[in-house]
NUNUVO-119345 format. One line per 2 residues: number of its first residue (from 0); for each residue x, y, z of C-alpha. Coordinates in Angstrom, 3 decimals. Each point is the difference from the previous one (the first is absolute). Layout:
<dokols>
NUM	X/Y/Z  ... .
</dokols>
This chain:
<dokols>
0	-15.912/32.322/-4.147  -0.806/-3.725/0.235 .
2	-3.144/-1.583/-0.307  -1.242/-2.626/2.207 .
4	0.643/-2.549/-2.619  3.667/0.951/-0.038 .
6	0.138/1.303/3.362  -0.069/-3.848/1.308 .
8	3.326/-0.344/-2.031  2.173/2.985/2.149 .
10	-1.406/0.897/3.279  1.611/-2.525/2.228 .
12	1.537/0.539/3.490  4.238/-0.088/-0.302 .
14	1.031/-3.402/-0.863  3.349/-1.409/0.895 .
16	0.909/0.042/4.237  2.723/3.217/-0.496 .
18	0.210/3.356/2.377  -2.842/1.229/-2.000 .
20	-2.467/-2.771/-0.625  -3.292/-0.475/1.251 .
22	1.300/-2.688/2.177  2.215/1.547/1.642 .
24	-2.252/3.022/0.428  -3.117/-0.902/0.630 .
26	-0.288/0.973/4.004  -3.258/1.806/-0.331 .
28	-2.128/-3.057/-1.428  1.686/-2.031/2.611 .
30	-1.297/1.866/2.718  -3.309/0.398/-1.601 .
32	0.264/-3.908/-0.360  0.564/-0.317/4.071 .
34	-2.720/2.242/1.084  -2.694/-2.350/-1.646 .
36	1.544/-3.144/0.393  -2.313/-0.634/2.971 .
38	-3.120/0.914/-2.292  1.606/-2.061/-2.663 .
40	0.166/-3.135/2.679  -3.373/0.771/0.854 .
42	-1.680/-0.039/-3.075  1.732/-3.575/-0.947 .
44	-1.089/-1.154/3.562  -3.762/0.662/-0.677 .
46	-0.176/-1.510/-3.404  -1.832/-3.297/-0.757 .
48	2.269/-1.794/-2.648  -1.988/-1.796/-2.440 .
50	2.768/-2.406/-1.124  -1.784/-2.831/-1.721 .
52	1.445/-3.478/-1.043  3.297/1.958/-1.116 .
54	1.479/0.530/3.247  1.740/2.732/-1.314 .
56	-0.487/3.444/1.085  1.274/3.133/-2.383 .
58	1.068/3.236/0.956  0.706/3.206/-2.098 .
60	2.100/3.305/0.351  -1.029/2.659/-1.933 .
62	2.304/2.646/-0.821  2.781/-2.029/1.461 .
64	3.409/1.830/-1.147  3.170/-2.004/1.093 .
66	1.941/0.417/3.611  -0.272/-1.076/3.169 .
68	-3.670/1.954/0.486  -1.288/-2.806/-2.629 .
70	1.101/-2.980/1.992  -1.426/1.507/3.479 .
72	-3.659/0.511/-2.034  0.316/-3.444/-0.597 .
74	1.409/-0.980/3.207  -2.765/1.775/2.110 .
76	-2.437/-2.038/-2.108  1.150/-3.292/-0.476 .
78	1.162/-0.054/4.006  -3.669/0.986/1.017 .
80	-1.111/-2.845/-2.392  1.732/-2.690/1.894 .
82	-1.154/1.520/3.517  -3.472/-0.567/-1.299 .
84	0.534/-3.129/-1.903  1.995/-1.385/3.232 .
86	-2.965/0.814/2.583  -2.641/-1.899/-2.803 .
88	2.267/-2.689/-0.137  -1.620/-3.553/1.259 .
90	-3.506/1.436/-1.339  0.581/-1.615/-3.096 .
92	1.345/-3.419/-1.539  1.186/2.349/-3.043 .
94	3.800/0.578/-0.492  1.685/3.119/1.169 .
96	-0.787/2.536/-2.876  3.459/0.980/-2.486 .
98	0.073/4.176/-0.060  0.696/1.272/-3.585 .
100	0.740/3.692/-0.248  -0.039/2.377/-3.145 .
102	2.108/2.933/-0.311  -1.597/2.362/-2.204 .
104	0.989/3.417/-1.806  0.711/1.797/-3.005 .
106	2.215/-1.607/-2.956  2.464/2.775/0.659 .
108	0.014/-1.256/3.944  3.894/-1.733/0.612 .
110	-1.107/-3.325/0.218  3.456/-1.323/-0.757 .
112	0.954/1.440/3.574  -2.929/-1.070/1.610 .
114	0.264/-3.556/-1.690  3.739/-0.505/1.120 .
116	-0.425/1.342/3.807  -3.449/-2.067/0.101 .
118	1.925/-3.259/-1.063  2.101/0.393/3.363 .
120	-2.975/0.949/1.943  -2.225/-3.422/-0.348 .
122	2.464/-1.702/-1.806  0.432/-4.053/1.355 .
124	-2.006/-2.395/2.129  -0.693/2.767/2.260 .
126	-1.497/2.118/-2.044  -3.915/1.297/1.224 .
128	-1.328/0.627/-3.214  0.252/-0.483/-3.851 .
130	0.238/3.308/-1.580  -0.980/1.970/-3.514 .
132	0.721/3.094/-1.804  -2.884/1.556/-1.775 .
134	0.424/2.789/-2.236  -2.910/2.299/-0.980 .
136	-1.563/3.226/1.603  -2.685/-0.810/2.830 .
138	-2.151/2.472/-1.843  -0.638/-3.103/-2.172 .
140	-0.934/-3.623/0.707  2.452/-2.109/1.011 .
142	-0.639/-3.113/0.691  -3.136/-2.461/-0.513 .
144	-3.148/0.479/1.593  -0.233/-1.489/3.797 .
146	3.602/-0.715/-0.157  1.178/2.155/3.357 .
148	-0.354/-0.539/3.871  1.791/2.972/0.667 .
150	1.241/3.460/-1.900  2.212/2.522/1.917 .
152	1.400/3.259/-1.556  1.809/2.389/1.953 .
154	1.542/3.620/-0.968  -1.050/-0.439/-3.800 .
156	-3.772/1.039/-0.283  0.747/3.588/0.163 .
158	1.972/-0.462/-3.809  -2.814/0.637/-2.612 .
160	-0.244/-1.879/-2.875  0.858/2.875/-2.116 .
162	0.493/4.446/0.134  -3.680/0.870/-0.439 .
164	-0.274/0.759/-3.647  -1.544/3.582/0.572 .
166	2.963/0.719/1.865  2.223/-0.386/-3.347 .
168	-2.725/2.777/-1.779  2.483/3.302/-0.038 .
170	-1.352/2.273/0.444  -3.219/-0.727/1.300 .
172	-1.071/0.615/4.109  1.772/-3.246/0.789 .
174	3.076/0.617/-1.641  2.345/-0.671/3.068 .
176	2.760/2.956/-0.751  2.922/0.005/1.437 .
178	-0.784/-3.107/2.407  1.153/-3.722/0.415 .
180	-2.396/-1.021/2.196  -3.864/1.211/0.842 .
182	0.803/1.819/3.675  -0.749/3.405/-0.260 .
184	-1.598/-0.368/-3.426  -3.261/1.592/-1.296 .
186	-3.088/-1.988/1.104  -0.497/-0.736/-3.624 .
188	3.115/-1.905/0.157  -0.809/-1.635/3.235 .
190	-3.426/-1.187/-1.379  1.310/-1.201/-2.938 .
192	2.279/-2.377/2.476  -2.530/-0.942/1.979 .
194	-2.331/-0.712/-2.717  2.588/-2.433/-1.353 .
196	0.763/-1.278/3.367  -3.625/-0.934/0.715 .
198	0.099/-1.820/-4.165  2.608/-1.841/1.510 .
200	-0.784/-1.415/3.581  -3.335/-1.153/-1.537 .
202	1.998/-1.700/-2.993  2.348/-1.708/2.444 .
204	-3.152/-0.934/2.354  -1.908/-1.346/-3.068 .
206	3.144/-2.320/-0.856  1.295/-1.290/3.473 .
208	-3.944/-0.712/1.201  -0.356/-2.701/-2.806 .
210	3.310/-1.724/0.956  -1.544/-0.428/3.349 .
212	-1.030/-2.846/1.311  -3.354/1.502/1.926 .
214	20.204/2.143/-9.002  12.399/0.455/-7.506 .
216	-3.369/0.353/1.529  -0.697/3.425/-0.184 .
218	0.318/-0.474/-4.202  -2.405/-2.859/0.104 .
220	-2.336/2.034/2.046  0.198/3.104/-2.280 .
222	-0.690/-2.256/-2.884  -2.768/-1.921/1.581 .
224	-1.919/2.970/0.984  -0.078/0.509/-3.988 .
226	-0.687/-3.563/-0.665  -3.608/-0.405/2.319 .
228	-0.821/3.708/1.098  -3.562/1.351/-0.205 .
230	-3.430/-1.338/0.009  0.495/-2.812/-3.008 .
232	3.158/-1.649/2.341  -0.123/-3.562/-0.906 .
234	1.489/-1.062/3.583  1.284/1.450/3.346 .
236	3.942/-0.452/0.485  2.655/-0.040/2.893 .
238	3.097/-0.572/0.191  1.693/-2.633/2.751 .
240	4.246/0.618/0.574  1.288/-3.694/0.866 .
242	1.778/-2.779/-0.906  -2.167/-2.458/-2.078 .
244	1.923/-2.795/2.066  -1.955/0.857/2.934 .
246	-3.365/0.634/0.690  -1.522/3.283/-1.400 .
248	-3.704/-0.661/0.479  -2.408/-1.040/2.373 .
250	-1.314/-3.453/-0.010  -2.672/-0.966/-2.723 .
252	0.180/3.516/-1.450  0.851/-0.431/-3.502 .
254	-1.314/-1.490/-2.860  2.410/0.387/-3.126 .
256	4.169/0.083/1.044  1.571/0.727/-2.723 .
258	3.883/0.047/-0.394  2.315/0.660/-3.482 .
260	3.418/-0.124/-0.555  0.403/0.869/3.624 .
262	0.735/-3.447/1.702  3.109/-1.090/-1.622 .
264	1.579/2.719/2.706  1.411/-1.275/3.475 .
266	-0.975/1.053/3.087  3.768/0.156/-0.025 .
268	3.242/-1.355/-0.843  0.660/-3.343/1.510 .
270	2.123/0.167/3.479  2.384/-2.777/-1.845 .
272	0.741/2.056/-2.420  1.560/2.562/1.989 .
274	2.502/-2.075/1.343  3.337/0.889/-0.682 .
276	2.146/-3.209/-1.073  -2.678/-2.086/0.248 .
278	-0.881/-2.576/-3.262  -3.540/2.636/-0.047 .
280	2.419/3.213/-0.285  -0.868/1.040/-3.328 .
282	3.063/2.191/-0.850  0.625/1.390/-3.220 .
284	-3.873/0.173/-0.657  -3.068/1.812/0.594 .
286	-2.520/-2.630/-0.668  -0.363/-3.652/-0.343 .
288	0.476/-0.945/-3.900  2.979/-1.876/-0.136 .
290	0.413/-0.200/3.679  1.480/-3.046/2.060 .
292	-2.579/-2.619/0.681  -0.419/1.232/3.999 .
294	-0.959/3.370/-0.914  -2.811/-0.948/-2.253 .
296	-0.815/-2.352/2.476  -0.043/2.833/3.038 .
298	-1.740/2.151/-2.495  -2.888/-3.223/-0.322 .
300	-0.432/-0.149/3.614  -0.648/3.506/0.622 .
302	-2.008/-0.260/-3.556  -2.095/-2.757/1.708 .
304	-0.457/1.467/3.763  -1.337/3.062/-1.521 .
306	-2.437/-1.320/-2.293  -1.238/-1.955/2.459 .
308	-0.583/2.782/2.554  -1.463/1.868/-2.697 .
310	-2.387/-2.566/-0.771  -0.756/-0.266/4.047 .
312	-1.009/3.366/0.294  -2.112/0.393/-3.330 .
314	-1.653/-3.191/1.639  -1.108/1.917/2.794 .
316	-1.178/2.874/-1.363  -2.051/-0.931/-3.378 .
318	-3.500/-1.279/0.512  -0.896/-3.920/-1.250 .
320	-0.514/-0.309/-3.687  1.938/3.157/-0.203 .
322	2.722/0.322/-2.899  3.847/0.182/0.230 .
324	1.506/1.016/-3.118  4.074/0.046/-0.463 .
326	1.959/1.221/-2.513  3.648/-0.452/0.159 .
328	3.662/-0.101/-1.247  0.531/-3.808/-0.064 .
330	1.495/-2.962/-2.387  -1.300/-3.195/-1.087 .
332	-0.448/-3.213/0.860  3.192/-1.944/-0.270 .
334	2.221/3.174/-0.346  2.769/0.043/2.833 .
336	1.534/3.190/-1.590  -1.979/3.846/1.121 .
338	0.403/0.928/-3.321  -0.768/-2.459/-3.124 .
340	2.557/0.590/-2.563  3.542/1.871/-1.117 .
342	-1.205/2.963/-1.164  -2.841/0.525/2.384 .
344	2.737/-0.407/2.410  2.040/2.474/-1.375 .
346	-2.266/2.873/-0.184  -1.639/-0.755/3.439 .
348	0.235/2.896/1.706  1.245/-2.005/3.283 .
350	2.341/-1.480/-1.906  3.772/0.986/-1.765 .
352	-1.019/3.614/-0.238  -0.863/0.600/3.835 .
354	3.322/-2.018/0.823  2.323/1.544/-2.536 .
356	-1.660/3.441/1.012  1.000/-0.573/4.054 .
358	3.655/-1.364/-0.791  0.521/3.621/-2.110 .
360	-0.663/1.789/3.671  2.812/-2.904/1.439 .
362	2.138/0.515/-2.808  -0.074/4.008/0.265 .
364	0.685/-0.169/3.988  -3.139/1.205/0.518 .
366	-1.409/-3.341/2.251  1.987/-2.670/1.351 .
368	-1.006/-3.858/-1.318  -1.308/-0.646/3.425 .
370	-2.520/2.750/-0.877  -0.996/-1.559/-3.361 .
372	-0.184/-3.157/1.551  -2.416/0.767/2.457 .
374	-2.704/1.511/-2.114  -2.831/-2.963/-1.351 .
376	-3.322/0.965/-1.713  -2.551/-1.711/2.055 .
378	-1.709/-1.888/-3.048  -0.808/-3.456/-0.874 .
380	-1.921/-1.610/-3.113  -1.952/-2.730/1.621 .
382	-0.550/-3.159/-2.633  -4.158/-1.019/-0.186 .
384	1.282/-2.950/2.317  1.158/2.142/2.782 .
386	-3.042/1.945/0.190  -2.677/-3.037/-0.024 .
388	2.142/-1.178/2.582  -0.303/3.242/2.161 .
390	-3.751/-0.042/-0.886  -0.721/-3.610/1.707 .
392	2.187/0.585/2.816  -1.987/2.533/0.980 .
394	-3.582/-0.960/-0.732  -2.873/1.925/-0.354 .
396	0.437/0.544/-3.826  -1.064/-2.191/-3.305 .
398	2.354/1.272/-2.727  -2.806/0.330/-3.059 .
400	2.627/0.668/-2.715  3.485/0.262/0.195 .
402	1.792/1.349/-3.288  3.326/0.491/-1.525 .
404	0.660/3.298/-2.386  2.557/0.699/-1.632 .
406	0.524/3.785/-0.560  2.463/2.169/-2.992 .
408	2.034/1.840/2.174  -1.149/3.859/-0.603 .
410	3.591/1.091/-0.533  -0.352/-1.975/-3.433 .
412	-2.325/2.711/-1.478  2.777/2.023/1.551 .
414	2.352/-1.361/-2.181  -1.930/1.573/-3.462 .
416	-0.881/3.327/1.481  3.483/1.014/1.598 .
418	2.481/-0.235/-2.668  3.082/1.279/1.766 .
420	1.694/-2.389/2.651  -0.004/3.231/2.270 .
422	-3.508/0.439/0.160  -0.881/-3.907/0.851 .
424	2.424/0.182/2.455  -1.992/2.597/1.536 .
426	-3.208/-1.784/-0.623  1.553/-3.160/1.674 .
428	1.329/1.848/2.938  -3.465/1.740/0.347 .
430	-1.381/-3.148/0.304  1.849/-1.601/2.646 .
432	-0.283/3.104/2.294  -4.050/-0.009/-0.389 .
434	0.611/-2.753/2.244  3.534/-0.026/2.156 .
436	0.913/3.309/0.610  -1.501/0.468/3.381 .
438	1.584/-3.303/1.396  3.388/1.309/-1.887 .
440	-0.568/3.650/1.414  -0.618/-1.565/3.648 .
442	3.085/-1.927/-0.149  2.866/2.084/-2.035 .
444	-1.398/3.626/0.110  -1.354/1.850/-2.597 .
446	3.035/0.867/-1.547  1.488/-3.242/-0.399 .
448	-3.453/-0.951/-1.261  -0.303/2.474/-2.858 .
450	4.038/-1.115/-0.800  -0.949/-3.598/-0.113 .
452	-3.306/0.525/-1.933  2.205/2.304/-2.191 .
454	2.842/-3.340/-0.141  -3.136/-2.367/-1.089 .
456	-1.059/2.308/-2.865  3.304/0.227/-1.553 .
458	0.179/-3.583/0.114  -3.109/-0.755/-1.765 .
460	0.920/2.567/-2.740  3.469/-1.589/-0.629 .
462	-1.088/-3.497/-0.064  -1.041/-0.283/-3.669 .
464	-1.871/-3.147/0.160  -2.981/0.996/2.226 .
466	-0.852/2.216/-3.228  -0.126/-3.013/-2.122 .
468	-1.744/-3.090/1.857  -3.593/-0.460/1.340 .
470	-0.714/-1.174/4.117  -3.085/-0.993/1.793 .
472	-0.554/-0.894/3.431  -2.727/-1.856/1.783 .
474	-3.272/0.991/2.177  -2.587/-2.422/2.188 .
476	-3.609/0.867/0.032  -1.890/-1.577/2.799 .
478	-3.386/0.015/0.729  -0.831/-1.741/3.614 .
480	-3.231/-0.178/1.776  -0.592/-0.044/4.114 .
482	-1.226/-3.298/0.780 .
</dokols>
């Protein structure tokens, strides 16, 4: 049987929103759920908030599972927040409070559910609070000390933080023979529960009194839980499902943003470029190298506008003197070209590959050109210009150091350890699907996905010349302070 260490890692309500999930099955909690939400609205009601010069008030679900029963927690609590913060309102010269909430449960929890379904829930200008995932048992701290104005859990106390250990002695009087489940056991047994029931309500107590005031990510999470668990934990850790181009965070809450390799993305691909027979109609290609003048220029635009935004928001939400670090896919001053030279423009991955890969599926009959034509990877390499220019537009940030490097592409070490063309195609085609295949699979299917990817390593292993000459390609470190 599992311990509680590993026990954190399985037990997990049914993930997913099919016929048998938890979502879709969860009618008992969600009566339980109704028939205190007026002690729930109560208890918020007669609260003092002790807010401070944050105006920021933070909430936490304990136990939170995914489905509609997590969003109506939240819901009850964050609606009674604003009846109370609306009647106080003209008491004080202080700014309406932000709400952040945290969504907490075990690693094994589907967060990748919750995350997606959350992201339509308070996604937009609209949206009524900034939210969290935080993984990690509530037998256990969670969060810092004096951190949290309120903590709900509903229909997840009654799961112990482990089977009793004398229960697992065969055997002995609390052997539980021939049972699942402690109903009709020997009162051995049933001690032995309660015992470890009692262990455990005073654990959680203990925890969730000092955060008082008076949560793929479900592979992150399982990792994490590794990375900082137990009592020598170097920090406390959440997750937060957005879109960096927007804001994520409540004003003035962070101190160190850090970002690598992450902004040379899109928030998507430029509108121009998706217009059939224009001069921006980038047929015959799946990225910009080599493209006609008005698509790189499209692709600059969008480049710019989201930089920019990105900057706004990270404006907004990290505290004066407070550090912005970027690391990014990018080019150098004076280079007009995304990618600096012949052979680093072969081997691109973007580049003669991707496109020779997606005219085999025209070629075959499997797509038509209009199909090819209409798929773009959303990515631009920003020259140092570019992004001091973003940076002063938007204000608020002193660039500190801005620096060029220039990095061996990893596939060159490739080149040494993978003798046989076959097995670099692989390698190369491994590559490029580490970072396209869920925009591919979203737009062709995963069939014609795994028959392109297939198309793009048989490519790289016929063209002899990747196995003989060296590439590099460029990255932008940027360290910025808020001014």
């Amino acid at each position: 049987m599992y311990s509680s260490r590993s026990l954190e890692y399985v037990l997990s309500m049914q993930g997913g929103d099919d016929d048998h999930s938890y979502a879709k099955n969860s009618y008992g909690p969600a009566a339980a759920l109704a028939s205190s939400k007026t002690m729930l609205t109560s208890a918020i009601d007669s609260i003092k908030l002790t807010i401070g010069g944050s105006s920021l008030i933070k909430i936490a679900d304990l136990g939170c599972a995914v489905g509609d029963n997590t969003f109506s927690t939240v819901d009850t609590v964050i609606d009674a927040l604003s009846r109370k913060l609306t009647v106080s309102d003209g008491k004080s010269d202080q700014p309406e409070p932000e709400l952040e909430v945290f969504f907490s449960d075990l690693p094994s929890n589907d967060f990748n559910t919750l995350f997606r379904s959350l992201e339509d829930k308070v996604n937009g200008s609209s949206k009524k609070y900034f939210a969290a995932g935080v993984p990690g048992s509530f037998y256990g701290r969670l969060f810092p000390k004096g951190e949290l104005h309120v903590v709900v859990t509903t229909s997840a106390l009654q799961w112990l933080s482990q089977v009793p250990e004398k229960v697992m002695e065969k055997g002995s009087k609390t052997w539980n023979k021939g049972r699942a489940w402690i109903q009709g056991a020997e009162g051995e047994v049933v001690e032995a529960y309660a015992e470890q029931s009692d262990k455990d309500l005073v654990q959680f107590l203990k925890c969730t009194f000092s955060d008082l005031p008076s949560n793929d990510f479900n592979t992150l999470f399982r990792s994490l839980e590794d990375k900082v668990n137990g009592s020598s934990k170097k920090y406390f850790a959440a997750g937060v499902p957005g879109s960096f181009y927007g804001r994520l965070f409540p004003k003035g809450e962070l101190h160190v943003v850090v970002t690598t390799s992450a902004l040379q993305w899109l928030s998507q691909v430029p509108e121009k470029v998706m217009e059939k027979g224009s001069k921006t109609w980038n047929k015959g290609r799946a990225w910009i190298q080599g493209a006609e003048g008005e698509v790189v220029e499209a692709y600059a635009e969008q480049s710019d506008k989201d930089l920019v935004q990105f900057l706004k928001c990270r404006k907004e939400e990290i505290v004066e003197g407070g550090v912005l670090f970027m690391l990014m896919g990018g080019r150098p001053s004076g280079l007009v070209s995304q990618v600096s030279d012949h052979d680093s423009g072969l081997r691109h991955l973007f580049t003669i590959l991707m496109d020779q890969a997606w005219q085999d599926l025209v070629d075959e009959g499997l797509i038509e050109e209009e199909k090819r034509d209409g798929f773009n990877i959303p990515v631009y390499l920003r020259s140092t210009e570019e992004i001091a220019a973003a940076v002063d537009r938007c204000g608020g940030f002193r660039i500190e150091k801005m620096e060029v490097l220039k990095i061996a592409d990893p596939m060159n070490a490739k080149q040494q350890e993978l003798k046989d063309p076959e097995s670099y195609g692989r390698a190369m085609s491994n590559s490029v699907q580490a970072g396209l295949k869920p925009i591919v699979e979203a737009y062709l299917g995963p069939d014609l996905t795994r028959k392109l990817f297939k198309q793009y390593a048989v490519r790289a292993a016929t063209n002899k010349e990747f196995l003989k000459e060296n590439s590099f390609y460029y990255m932008i470190a940027v360290s910025a302070i808020r001014v």
